[in-house]
N, C-alpha and C positions, 0 to 999 in steps of 0.2 A: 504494500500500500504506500504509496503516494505521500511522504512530511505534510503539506494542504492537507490533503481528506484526511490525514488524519488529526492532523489540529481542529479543522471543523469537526470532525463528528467527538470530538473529545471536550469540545464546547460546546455542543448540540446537547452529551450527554451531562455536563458537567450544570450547565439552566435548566434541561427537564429535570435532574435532581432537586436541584432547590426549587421548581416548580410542585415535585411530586411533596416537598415538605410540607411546604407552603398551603397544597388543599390540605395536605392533612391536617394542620392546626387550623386554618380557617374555615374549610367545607366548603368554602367557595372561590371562582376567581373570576375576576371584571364583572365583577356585580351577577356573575350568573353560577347556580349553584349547582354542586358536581354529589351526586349519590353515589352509593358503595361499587355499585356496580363499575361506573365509568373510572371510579377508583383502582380498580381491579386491572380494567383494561389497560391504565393511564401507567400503571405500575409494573405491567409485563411488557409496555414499551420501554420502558426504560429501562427495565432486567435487561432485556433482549440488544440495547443500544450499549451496556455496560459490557455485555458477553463479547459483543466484535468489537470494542476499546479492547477489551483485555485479549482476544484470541492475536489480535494483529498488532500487537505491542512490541512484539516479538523481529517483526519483520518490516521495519521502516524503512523505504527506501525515499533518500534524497541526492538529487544530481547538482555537482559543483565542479567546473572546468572541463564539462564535457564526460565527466568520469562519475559513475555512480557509485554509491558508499548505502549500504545495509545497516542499520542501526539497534540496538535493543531496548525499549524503553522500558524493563523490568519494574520502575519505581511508580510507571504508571499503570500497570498492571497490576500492582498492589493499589492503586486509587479504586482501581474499577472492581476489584473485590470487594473494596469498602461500598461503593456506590451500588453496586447489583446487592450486596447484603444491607442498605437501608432500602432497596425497592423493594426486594424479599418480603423484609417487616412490613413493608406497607402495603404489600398486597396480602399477607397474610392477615392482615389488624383487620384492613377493609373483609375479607372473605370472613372470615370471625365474626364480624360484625351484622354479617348480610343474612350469615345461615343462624344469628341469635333474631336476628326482625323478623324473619322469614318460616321460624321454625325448621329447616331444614335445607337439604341443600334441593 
């Protein structure tokens, strides 16, 4: 992968995090309110976005003088562990949540 795509989608994932906090302590965002459900959804996007941070952390590639150079970003691979394990929690809280309203699943 590409130094760019990968800085973008490590910022993509790095906002939907604090995005995914963010409902969870408010329940809402831009004045419109988000149920457990879309909770659910909104929180295996961003597992899902933390996984290809972490799977392709490994194999950065960036071109300088015509010569391309392979990189490892290891310490950001430890980020997106962190980041997929607070989505985790929060699709898990939200799913907890949904099958206590709902009686069941």
């Amino acid at each position: 992968m590409s130094i760019q795509l990968f800085l973008l989608l490590f910022a993509i994932a790095s906002i939907a995090t604090i995005f995914v906090i963010a409902l969870g302590a408010r329940g809402r965002a831009f004045g419109v309110g988000v149920n457990r459900r879309m909770g659910i959804v909104i929180s295996a996007i961003v597992l899902g976005l933390w996984g290809v941070v972490a799977i392709n952390s490994f194999e950065v590639v960036h071109y300088s003088g015509g010569e391309e150079f392979t990189t490892e970003y290891t310490e950001v691979a430890f980020l997106a562990v962190l980041g997929g394990a607070i989505a985790l929690v929060s699709m898990f809280q939200a799913a907890l949540e949904e099958i206590n309203e709902t009686g069941g699943i």
